[in-house]
MDTraj code that builds the backbone (N, CA, C; nanometers):
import mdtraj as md
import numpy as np

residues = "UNK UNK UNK UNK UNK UNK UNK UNK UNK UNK UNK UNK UNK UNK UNK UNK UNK UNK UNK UNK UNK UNK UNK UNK UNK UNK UNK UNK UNK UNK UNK UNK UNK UNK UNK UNK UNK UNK UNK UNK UNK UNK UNK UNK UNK UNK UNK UNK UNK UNK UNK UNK UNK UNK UNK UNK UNK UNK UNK UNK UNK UNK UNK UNK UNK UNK UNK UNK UNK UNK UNK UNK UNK UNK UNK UNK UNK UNK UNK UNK UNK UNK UNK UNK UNK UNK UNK UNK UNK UNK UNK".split()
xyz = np.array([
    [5.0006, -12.9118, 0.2098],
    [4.9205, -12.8062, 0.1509],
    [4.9543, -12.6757, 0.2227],
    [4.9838, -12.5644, 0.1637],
    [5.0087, -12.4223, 0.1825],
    [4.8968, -12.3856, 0.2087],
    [4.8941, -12.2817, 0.3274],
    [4.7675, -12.1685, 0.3878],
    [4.6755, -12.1132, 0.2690],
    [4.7598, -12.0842, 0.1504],
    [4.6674, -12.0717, 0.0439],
    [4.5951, -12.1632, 0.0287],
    [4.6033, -12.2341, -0.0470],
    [4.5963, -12.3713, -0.0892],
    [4.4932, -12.3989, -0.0007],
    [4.5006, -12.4131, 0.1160],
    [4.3936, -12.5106, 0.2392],
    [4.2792, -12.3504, 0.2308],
    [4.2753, -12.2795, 0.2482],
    [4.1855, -12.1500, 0.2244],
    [4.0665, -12.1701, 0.1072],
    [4.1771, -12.1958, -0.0135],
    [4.1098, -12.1834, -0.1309],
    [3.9853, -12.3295, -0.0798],
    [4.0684, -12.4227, -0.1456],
    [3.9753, -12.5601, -0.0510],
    [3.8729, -12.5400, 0.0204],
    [3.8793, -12.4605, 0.1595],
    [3.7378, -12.4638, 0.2342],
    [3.6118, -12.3348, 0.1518],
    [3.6902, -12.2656, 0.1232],
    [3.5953, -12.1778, 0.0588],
    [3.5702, -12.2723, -0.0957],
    [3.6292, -12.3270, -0.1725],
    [3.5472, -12.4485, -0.2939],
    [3.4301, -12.5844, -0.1621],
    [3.4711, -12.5634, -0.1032],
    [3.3897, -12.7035, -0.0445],
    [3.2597, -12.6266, 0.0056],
    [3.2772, -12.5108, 0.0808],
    [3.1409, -12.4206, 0.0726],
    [3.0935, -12.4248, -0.0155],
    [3.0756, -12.3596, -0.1576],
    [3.0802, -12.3120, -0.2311],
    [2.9950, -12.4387, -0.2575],
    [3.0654, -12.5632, -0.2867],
    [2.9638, -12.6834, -0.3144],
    [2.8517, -12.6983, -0.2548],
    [2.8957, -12.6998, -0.1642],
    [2.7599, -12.7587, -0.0424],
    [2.6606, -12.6783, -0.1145],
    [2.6831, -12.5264, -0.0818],
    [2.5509, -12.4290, -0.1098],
    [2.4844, -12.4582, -0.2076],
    [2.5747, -12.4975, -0.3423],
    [2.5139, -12.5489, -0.4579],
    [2.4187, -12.6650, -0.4605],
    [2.4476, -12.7298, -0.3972],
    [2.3828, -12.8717, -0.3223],
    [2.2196, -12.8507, -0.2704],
    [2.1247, -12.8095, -0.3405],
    [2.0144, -12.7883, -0.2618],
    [1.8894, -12.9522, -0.2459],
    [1.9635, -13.0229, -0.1896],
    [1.8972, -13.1421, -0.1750],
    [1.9337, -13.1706, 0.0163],
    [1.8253, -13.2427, 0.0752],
    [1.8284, -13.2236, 0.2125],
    [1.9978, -13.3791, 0.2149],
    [1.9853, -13.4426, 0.0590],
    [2.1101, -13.5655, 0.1114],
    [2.2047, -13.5128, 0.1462],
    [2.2268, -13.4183, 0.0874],
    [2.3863, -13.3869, 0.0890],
    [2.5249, -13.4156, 0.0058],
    [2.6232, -13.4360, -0.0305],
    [2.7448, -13.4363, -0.1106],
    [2.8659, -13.5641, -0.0765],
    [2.8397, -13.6380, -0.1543],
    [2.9228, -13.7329, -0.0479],
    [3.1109, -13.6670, -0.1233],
    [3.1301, -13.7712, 0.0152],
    [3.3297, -13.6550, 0.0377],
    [3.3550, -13.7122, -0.0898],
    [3.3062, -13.8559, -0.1778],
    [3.4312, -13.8186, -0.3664],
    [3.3853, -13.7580, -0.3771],
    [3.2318, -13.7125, -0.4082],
    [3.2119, -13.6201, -0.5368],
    [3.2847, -13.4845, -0.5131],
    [3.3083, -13.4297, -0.3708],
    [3.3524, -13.2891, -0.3452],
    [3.5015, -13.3465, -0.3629],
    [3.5289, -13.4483, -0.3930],
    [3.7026, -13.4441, -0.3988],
    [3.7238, -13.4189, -0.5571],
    [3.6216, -13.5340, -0.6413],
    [3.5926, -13.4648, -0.7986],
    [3.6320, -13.3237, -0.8263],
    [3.5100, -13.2638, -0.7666],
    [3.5096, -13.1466, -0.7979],
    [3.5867, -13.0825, -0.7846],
    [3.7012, -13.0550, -0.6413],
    [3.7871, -12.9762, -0.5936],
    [3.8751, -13.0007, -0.6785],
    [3.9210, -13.1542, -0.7614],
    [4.0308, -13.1842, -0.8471],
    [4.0142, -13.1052, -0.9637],
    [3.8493, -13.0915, -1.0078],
    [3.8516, -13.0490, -1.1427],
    [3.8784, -12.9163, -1.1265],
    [3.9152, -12.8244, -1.0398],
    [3.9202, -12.6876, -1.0213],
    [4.0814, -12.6484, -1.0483],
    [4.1557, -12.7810, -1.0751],
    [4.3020, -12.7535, -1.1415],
    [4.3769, -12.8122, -0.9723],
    [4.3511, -12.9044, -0.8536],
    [4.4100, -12.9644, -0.8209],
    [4.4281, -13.0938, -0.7649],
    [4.4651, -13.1513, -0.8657],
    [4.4727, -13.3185, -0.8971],
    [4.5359, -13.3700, -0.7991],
    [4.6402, -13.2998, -0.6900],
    [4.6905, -13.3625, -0.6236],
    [4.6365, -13.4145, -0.4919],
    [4.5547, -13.3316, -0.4633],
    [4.4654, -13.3588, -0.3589],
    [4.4047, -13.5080, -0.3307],
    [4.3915, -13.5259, -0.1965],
    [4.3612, -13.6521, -0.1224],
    [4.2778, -13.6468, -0.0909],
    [4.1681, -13.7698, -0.0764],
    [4.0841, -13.8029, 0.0438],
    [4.0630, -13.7018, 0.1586],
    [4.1977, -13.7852, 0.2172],
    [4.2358, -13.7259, 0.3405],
    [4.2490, -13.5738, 0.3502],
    [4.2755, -13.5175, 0.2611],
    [4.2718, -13.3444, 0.2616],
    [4.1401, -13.2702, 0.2537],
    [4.0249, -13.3553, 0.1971],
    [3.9146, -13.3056, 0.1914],
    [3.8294, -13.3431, 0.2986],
    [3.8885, -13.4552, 0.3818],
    [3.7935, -13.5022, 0.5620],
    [3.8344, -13.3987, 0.6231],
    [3.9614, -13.3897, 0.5933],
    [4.0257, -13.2873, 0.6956],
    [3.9591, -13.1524, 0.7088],
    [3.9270, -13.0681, 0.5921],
    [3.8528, -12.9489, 0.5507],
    [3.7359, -12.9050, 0.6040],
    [3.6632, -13.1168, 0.5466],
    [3.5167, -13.0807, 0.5759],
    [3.4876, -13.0872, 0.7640],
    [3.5979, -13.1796, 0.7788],
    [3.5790, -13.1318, 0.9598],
    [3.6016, -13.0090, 1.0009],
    [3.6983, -12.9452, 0.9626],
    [3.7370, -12.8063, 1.0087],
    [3.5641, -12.6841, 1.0264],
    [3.5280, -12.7369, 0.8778],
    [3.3839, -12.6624, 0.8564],
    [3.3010, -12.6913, 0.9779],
    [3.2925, -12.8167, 0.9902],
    [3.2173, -12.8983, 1.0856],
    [3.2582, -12.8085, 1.1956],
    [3.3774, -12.7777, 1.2489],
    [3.3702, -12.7585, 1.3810],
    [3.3314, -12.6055, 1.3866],
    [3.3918, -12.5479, 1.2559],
    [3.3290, -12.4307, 1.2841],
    [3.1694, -12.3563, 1.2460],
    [3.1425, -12.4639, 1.2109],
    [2.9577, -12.4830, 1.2080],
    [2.8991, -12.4487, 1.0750],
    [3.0333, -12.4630, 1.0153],
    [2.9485, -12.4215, 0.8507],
    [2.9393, -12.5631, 0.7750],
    [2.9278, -12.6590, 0.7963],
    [2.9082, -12.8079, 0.7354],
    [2.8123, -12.9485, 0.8361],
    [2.8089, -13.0279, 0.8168],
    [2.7537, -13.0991, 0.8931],
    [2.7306, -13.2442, 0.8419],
    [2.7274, -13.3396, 0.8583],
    [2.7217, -13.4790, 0.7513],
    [2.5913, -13.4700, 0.8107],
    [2.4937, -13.5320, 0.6505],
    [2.3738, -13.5205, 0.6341],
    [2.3249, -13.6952, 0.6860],
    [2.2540, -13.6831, 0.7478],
    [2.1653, -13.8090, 0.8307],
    [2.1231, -13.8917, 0.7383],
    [2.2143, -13.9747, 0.7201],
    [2.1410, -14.0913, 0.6239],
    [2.1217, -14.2635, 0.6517],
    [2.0292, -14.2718, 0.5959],
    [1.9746, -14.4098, 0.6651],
    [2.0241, -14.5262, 0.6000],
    [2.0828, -14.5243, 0.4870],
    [2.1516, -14.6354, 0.4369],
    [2.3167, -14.6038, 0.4083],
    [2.3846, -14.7000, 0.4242],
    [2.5491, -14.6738, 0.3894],
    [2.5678, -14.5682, 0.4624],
    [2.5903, -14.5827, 0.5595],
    [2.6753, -14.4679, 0.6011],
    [2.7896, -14.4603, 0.6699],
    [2.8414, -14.5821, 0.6094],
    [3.0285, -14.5689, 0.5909],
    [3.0559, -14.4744, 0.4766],
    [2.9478, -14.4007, 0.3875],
    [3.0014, -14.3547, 0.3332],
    [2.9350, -14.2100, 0.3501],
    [3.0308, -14.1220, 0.3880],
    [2.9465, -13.9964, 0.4257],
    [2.9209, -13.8910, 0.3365],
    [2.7880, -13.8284, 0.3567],
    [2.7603, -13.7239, 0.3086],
    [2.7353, -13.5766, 0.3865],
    [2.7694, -13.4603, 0.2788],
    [2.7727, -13.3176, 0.3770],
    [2.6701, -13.1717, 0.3198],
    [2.6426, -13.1448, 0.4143],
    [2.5223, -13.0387, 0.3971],
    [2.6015, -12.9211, 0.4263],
    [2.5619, -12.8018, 0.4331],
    [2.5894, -12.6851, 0.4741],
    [2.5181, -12.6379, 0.5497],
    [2.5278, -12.5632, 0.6860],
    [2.4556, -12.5554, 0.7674],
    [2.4105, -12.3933, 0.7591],
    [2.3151, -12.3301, 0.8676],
    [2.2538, -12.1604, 0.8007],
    [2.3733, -12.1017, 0.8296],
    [2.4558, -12.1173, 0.9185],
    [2.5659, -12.0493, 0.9339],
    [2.6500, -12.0639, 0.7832],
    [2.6619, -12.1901, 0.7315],
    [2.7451, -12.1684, 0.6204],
    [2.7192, -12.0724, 0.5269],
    [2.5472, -12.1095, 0.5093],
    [2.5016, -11.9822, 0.4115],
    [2.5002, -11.8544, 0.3981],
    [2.4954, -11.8062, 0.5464],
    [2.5024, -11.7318, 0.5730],
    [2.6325, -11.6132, 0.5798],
    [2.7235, -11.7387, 0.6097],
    [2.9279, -11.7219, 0.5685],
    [2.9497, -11.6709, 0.3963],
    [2.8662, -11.7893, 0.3346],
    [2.8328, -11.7828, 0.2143],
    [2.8520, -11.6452, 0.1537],
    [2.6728, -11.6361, 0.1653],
    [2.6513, -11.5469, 0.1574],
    [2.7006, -11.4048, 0.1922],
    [2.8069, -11.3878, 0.2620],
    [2.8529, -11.2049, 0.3226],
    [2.9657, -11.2271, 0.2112],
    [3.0644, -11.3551, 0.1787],
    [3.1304, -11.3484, 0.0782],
    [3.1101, -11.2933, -0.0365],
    [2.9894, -11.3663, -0.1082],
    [2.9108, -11.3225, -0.2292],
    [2.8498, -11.2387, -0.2809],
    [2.8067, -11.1766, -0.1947],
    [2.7760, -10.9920, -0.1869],
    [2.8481, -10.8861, -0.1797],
    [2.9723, -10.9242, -0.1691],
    [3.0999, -10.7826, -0.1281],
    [3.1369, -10.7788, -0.3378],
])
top = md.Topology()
chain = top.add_chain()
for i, resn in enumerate(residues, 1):
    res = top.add_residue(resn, chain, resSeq=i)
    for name in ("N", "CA", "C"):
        top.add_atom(name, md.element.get_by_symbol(name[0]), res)
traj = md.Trajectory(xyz[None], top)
């Protein structure tokens, strides 16, 4: 994946989360769904853990605390994300 390409990605995976107003959170297919339906099919799994960690470390994501299955993870957006979000969405 090209610097574009991985850019566009974390700013669509924001973009979800925020939409996401439930305390569960997004589990990683449905944000891989989605990112595919945005016109790229080629995308992996693995390209969207990768992303949502990146967020993670930089404090705009977080996997949401769940008490059952949680081999299978789900992701929230944290105030910082919204807040990231948000300065985007206003310019």
């Amino acid at each position: 994946m090209n610097p574009e390409a991985r850019e566009q990605l974390r700013l669509s995976l924001i973009r979800f989360l925020d939409a996401n107003n439930t305390r569960f959170g997004i589990g990683t297919a449905l944000l891989l769904q989605h990112a595919r339906a945005e016109g790229r099919p080629d995308l992996k799994k693995a390209d969207v853990d990768a992303e949502l960690r990146y967020l993670e470390d930089k404090g705009y994501a977080e996997e949401a605390l769940k008490g059952i299955s949680p081999e299978n993870p789900a992701w929230r957006i944290t105030a910082a994300g919204r807040d990231f979000y948000a300065q985007l969405t206003s310019e």
